[in-house]
C-alpha positions as CSV (number, residue, x, y, z in Angstrom):
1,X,-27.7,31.6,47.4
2,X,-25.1,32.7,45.0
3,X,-22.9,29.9,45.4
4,X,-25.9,27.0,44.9
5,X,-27.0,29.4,41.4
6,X,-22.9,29.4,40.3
7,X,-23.1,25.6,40.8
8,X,-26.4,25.1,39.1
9,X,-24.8,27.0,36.2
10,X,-21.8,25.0,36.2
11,X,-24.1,21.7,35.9
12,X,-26.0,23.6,33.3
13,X,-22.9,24.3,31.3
14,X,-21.9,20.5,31.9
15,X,-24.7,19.5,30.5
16,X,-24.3,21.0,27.1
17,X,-21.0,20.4,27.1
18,X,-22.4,16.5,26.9
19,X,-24.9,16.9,24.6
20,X,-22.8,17.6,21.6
21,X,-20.9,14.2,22.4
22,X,-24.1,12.5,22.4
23,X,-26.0,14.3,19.3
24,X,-23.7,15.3,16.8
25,X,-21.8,12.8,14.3
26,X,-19.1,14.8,13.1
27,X,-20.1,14.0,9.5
28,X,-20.9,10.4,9.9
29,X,-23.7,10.5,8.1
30,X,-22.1,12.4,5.1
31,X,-19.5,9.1,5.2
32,X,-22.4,7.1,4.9
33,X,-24.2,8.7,2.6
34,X,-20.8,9.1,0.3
35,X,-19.8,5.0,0.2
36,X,-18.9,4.7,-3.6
37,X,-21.2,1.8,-5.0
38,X,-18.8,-0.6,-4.8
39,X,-18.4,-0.5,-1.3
40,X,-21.8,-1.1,-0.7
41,X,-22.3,-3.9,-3.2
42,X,-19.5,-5.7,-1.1
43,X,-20.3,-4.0,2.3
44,X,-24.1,-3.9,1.8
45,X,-26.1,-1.4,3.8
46,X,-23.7,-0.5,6.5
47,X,-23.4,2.6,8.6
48,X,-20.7,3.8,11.0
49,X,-22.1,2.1,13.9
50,X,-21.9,-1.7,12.5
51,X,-18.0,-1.0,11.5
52,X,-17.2,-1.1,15.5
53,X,-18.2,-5.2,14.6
54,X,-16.4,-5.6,11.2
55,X,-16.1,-9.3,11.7
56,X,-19.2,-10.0,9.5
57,X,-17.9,-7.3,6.5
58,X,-14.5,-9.0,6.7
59,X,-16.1,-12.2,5.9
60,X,-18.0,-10.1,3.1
61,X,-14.5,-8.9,1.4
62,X,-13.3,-12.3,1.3
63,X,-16.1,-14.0,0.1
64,X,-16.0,-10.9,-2.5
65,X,-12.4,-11.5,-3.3
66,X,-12.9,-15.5,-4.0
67,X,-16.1,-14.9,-6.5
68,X,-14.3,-11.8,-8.0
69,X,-11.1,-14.2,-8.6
70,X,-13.2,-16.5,-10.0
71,X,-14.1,-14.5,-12.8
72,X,-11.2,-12.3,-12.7
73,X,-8.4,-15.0,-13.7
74,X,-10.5,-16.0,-16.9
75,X,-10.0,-13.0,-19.3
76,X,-6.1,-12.6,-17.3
77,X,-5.1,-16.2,-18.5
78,X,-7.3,-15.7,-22.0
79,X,-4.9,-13.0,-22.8
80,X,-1.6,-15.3,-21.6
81,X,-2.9,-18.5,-23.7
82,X,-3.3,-15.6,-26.8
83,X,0.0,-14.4,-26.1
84,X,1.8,-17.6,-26.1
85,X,-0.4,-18.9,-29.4
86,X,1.1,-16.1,-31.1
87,X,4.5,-17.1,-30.1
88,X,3.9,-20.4,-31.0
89,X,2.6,-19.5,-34.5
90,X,5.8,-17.5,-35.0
91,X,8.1,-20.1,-34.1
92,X,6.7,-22.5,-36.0
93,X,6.6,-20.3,-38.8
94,X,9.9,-18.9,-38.5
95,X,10.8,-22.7,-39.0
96,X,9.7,-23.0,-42.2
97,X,11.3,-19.7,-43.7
98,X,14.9,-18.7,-44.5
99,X,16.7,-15.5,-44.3
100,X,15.1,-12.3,-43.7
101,X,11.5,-13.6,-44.1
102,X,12.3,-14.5,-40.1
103,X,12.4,-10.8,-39.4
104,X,9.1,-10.2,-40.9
105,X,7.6,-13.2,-38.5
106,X,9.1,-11.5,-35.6
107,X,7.4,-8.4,-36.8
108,X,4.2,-9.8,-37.4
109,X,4.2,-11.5,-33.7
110,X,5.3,-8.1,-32.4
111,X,2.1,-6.4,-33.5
112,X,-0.5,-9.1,-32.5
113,X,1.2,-9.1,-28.9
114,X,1.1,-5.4,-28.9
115,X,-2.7,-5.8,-30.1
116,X,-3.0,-7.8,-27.3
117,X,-1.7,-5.8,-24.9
118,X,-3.1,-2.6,-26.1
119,X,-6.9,-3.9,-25.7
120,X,-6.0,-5.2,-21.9
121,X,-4.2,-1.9,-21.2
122,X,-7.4,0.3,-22.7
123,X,-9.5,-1.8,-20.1
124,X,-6.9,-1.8,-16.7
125,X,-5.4,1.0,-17.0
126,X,-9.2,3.4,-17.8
127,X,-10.1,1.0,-14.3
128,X,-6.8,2.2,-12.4
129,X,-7.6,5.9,-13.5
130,X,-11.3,5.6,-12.1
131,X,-10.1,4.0,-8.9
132,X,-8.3,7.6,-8.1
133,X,-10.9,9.2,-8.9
134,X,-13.1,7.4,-6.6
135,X,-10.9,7.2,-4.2
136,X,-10.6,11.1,-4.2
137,X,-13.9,11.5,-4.1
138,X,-14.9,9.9,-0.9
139,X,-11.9,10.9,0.5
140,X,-13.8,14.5,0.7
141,X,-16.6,13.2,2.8
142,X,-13.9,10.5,5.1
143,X,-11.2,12.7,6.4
144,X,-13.2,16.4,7.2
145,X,-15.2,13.7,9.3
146,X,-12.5,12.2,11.0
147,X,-10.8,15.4,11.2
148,X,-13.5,17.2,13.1
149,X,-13.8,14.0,15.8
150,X,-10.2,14.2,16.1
151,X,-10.0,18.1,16.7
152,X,-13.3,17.7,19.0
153,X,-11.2,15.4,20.8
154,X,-8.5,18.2,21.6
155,X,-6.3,17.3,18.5
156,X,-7.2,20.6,16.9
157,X,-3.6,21.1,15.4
158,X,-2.6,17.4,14.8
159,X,-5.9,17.2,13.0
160,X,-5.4,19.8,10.7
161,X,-2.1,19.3,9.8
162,X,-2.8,15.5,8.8
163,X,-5.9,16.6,6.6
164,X,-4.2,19.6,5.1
165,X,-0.8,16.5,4.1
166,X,-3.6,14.0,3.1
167,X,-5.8,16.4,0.9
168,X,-2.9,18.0,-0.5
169,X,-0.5,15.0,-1.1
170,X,-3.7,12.9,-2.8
171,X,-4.5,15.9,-5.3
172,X,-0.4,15.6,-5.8
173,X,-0.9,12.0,-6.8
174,X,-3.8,12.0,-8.7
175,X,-2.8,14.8,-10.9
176,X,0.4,13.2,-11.6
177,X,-0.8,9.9,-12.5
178,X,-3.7,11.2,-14.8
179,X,-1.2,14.0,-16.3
180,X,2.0,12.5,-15.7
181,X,2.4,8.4,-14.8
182,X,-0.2,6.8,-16.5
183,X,0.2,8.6,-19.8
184,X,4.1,8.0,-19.2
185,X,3.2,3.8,-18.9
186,X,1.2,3.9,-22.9
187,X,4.3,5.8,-23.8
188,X,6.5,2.9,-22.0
189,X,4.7,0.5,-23.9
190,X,5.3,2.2,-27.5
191,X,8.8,1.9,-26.9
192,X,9.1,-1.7,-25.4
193,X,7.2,-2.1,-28.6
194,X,9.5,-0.6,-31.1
195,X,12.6,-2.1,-29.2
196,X,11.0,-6.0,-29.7
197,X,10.5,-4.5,-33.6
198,X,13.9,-3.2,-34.3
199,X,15.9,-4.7,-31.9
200,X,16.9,-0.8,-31.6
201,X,18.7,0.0,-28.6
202,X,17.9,3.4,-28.4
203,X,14.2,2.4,-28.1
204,X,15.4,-0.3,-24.9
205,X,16.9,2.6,-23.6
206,X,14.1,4.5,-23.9
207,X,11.6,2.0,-22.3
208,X,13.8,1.2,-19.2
209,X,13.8,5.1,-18.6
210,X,10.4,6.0,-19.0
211,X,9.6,2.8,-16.6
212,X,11.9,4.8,-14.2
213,X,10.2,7.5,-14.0
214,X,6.6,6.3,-14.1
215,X,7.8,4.2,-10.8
216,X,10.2,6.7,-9.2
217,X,7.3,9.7,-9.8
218,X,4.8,7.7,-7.7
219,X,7.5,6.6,-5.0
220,X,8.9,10.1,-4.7
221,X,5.3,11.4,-3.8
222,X,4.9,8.9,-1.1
223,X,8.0,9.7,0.3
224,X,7.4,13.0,0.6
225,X,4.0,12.3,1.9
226,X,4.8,9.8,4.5
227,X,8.0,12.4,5.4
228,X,6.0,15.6,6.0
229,X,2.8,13.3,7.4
230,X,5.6,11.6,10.2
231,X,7.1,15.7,10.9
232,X,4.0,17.5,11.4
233,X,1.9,14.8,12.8
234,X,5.0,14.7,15.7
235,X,5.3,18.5,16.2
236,X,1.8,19.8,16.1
237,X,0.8,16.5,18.4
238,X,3.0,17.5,20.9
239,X,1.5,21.2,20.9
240,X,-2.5,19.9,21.0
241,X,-1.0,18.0,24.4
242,X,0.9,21.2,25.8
243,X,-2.2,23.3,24.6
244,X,-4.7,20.5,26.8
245,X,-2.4,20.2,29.7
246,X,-2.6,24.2,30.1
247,X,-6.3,24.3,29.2
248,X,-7.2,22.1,31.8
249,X,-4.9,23.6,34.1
250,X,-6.6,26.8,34.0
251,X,-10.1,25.5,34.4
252,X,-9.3,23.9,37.9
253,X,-7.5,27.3,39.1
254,X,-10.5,29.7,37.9
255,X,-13.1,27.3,39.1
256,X,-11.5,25.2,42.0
257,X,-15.2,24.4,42.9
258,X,-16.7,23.0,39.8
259,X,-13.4,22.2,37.9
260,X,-13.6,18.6,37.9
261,X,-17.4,18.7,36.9
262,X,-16.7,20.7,33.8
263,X,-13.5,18.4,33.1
264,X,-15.7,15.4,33.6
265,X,-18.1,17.3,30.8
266,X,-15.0,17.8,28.9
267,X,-14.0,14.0,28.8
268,X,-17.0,12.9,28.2
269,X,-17.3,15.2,24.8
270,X,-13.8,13.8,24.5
271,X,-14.8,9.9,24.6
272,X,-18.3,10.3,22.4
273,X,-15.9,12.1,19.4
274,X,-12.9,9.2,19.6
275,X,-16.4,6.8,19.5
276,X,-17.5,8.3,16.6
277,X,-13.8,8.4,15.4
278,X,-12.9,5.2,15.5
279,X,-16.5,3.9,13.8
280,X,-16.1,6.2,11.0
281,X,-12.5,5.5,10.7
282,X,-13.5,1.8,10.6
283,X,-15.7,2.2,8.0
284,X,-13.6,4.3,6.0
285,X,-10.7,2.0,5.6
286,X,-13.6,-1.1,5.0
287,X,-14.9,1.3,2.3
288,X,-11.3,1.8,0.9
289,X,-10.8,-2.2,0.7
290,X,-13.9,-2.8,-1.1
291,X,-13.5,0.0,-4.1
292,X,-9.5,-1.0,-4.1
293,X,-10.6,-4.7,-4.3
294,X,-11.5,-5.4,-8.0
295,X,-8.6,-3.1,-9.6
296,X,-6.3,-4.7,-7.5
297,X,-7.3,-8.4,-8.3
298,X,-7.7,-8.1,-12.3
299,X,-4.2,-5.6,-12.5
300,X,-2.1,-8.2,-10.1
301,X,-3.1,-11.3,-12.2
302,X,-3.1,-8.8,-15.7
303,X,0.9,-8.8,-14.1
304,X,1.0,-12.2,-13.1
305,X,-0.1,-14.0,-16.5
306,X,1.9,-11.7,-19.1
307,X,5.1,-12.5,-16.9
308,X,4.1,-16.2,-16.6
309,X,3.7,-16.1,-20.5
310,X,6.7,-14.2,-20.9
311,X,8.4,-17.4,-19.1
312,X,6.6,-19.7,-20.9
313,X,7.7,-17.8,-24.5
314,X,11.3,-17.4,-23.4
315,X,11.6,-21.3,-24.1
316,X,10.8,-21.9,-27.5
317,X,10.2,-18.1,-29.1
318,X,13.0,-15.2,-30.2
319,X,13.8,-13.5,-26.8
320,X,13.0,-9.9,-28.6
321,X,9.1,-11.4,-28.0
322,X,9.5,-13.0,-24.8
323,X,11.0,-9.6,-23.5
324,X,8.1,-8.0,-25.0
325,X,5.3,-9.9,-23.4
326,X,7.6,-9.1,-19.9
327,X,8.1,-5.4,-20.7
328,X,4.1,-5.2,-21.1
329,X,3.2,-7.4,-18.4
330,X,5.5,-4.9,-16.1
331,X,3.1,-1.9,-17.2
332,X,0.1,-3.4,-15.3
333,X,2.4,-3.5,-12.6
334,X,3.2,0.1,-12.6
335,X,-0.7,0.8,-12.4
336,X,-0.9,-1.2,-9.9
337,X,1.5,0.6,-7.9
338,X,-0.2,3.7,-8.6
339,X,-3.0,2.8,-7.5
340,X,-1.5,1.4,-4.3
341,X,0.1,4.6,-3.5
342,X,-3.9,6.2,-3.4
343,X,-5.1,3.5,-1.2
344,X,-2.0,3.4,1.1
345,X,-2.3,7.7,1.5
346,X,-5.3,6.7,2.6
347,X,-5.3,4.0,5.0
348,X,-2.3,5.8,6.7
349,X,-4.5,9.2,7.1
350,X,-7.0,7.2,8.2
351,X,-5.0,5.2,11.1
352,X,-3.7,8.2,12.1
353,X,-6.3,10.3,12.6
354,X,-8.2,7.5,14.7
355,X,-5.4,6.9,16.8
356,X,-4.2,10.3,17.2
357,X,-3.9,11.4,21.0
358,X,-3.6,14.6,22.8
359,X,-2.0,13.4,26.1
């Protein structure tokens, strides 16, 4: 009699053990709910479940990224053809005038590039900025999800740890480049800008270090990101698998009977949270794509068109200009990276925390 009510207690405790597997989302919804819009007006109405077949939103982001580049490359190749016309002007201009009146040309081309430049920069760099932000902002609804699958799934530790790097690392970043990088790249700018004016040197100097430390600021916190993510992702893996191993160690010598029925409970808890893990991870790093999509497009051929103009320039125009028109083409590019850094953090947390294992 005792011994059939233990066992029906064991089966009862099995059973709720399963239900949690099969009821709870681990903050699915919340992912859902949090898409920024322009995930879902490349994504349309998806949820969790349709990212385990992402064959169809694939297709979506590439036919997104061949209409976006179709109307992407127009104002990028406007500001090139303005750029070189204001080269041109100045040659031929400085052609027709003697002494120091060519120094006053060269000024005069100076400012409309930097007029130029300035109204692409106001536009690109304001998009980079908002990017982050996004990017920070559905980050708060993506990882406590994945990280509660994951610690559901016995990597309480590993779990943690990688949310705790992610969270902290992507405040790092994001402060930095609102407070520090991008404010450092107008400043960069300036000085490439008074260089091409004077011909100053101190003002080259100055624009080759302040490019420095824009880019070494952002690769500096990825490196310590990816560091500390690779250290305590190793070390407090390898304590979840200890901590499971001894776990399920103790359950078969307390209850030798009905061991294996709560284990089997156990895995199958285990195998509805790595579901639900790998579905919202899926989605995540979909989501990530399409909100990284459009800043990365218009800032790589922002880049791409001021350093083909720069080439085109360098043949015919005073080399102070064509340097300019390089120098400020190389600004996008450190935007660019910034915002490559936020998107990378990202995708790495998010791998990791789907494929994280307890042994």
């Amino acid at each position: 009699m005792r011994a059939g009510v233990f066992v029906a207690s064991a089966l009862l405790c099995a059973a709720l053990l399963c239900r949690p597997a099969l009821a709870a989302d681990y903050g699915a919804g919340e992912v859902e709910s949090a898409l920024p819009r322009e995930a879902r007006e490349i994504l349309g109405d998806v949820g969790a479940e349709d990212a385990l077949e992402p064959e169809g939103m694939f297709s979506r982001l590439g036919e997104a990224a061949l209409e976006k580049l179709g109307s992407l490359w127009r104002p990028a190749a406007r500001s090139a053809a303005e750029l070189v016309a204001v080269a041109l002007l100045c040659s031929a201009v400085s052609a027709l005038t003697e002494g120091r009146a060519g120094e006053y040309v060269l000024l005069g081309g100076v400012l409309a590039a930097a007029g130029i430049a300035l109204g692409d920069a106001r536009t690109f760099v304001s998009a980079g900025a908002e990017t982050l932000g996004t990017l920070s902002e559905f980050s708060h609804a993506l990882l406590p999800s994945l990280t509660a699958a994951a610690a559901a799934g016995g990597a309480v530790t590993a779990a943690a740890a990688k949310y705790a790097a992610t969270a902290l690392f992507m405040d790092v970043l994001i402060t930095a480049a609102r407070g520090l990088i991008l404010p450092l790249v107008y400043i960069y700018m300036a000085a490439a800008v008074a260089h091409a004016a004077t011909g100053s040197s101190a003002a080259e100097g100055a624009a080759r270090l302040l490019k420095w430390l824009a880019a070494t600021a952002t690769g500096l916190i990825m490196t310590a990101f990816t560091a500390y993510f690779s250290i305590s992702g190793a070390v407090t893996g390898a304590a979840d698998a200890v901590t499971l191993r001894a776990a399920k160690s103790a359950i078969s010598a307390a209850l030798p009977v009905v061991g294996g029925i709560i284990s089997d409970a156990a895995g199958t808890v285990v195998a509805g949270a790595g579901l639900i893990r790998s579905a919202v991870g899926a989605l995540g790093l979909l989501a990530v794509a399409a909100v990284c999509l459009a800043p990365f497009l218009s800032l790589a051929l922002q880049y791409l068109m001021y350093k083909l103009a720069a080439a085109l320039v360098s043949a015919f125009a005073e080399s102070r200009l064509s340097a300019l028109i390089g120098s400020l083409g190389g600004a996008f590019g450190l935007v660019l990276g910034v915002v490559g850094a936020a998107a990378l953090m990202l995708f790495l947390s998010v791998v990791s925390l789907v494929r994280t294992v307890t042994g």
